[in-house]
N, C-alpha and C positions, 0 to 999 in steps of 0.2 A: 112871231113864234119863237126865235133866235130869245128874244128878251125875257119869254116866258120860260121856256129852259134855262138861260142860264139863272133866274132870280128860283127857280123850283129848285135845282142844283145845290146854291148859297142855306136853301133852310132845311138839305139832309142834316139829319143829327143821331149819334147815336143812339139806339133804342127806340128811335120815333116807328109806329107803324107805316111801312110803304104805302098802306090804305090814306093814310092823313096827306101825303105828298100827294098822293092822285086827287084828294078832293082840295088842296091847298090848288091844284093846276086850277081848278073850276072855276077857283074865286079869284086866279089872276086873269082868265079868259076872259071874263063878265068885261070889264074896262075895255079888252080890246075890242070885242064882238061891239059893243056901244063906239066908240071912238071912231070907229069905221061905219059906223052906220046901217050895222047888220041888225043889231036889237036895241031896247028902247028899253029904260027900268035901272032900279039900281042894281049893284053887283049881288044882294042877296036874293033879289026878284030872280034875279036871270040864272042864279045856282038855283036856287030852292022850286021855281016852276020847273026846273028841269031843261030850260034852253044851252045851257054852257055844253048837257049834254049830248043833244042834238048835234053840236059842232064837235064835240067831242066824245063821241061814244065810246071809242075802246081805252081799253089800259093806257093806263104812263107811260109804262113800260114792261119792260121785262127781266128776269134773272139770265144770266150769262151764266154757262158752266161746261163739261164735256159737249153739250149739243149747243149751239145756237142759243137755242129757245130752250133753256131749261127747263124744267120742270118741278125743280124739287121747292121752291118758294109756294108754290100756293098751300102754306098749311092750315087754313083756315078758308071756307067758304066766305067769300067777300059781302061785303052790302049789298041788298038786290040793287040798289042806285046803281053799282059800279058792276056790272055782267060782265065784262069783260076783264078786269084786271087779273093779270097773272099769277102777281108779290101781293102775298097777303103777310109776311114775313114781317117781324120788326125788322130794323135796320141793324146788322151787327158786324164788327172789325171783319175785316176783307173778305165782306159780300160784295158781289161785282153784278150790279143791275143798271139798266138803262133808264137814263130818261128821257122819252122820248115823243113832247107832245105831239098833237098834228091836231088841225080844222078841216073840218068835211065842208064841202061848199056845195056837196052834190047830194040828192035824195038817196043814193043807193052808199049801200056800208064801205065805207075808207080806211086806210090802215096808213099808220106813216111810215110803212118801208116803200 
């Protein structure tokens, strides 16, 4: 997960939507989820049936600001794919947000704090 972050990290870009980061995590999860022996299929099988999310259901991350947990990023209703993402925000000079993936390994909802 360490690898997955930091290679999600490496392709922030200015003006990219937050949205695209969160489903860029999807399609680097597919390889590990398969390398490990959890799913079976290629990496678009395993995004597009919707496994990646399974392992991964909540947001990237989150907007940092006065509170913890910001709030003021979600300016846009996200994809119904992504229910939980926070940033629906472009990316723009000193926004301070986390990324921060996590793998559910358990039937019941996971968060990675």
């Amino acid at each position: 997960m360490e690898t997955l972050q930091q290679e999600t990290c490496r392709r922030v870009k200015l003006g990219m939507p937050y949205q695209d980061l969160h489903d860029q995590s999807h399609q680097l999860l597919a390889p590990v989820l398969r390398d490990l022996g959890i799913a079976s299929g290629s990496d678009a099988e395993l995004v597009d049936t919707g496994v990646t999310r399974t392992f991964l259901p909540h947001g990237l991350g989150h907007s940092l600001g006065l509170q913890t947990h910001d709030v003021g990023c979600a300016a846009i209703k996200p994809d119904p794919k992504n229910p939980f993402l926070r940033n629906t925000t472009k990316v723009a000079a000193g926004q301070v947000f986390t990324i921060e993936p996590g793998c559910c390994t358990s039937s019941r909802r996971c968060s990675t704090n």
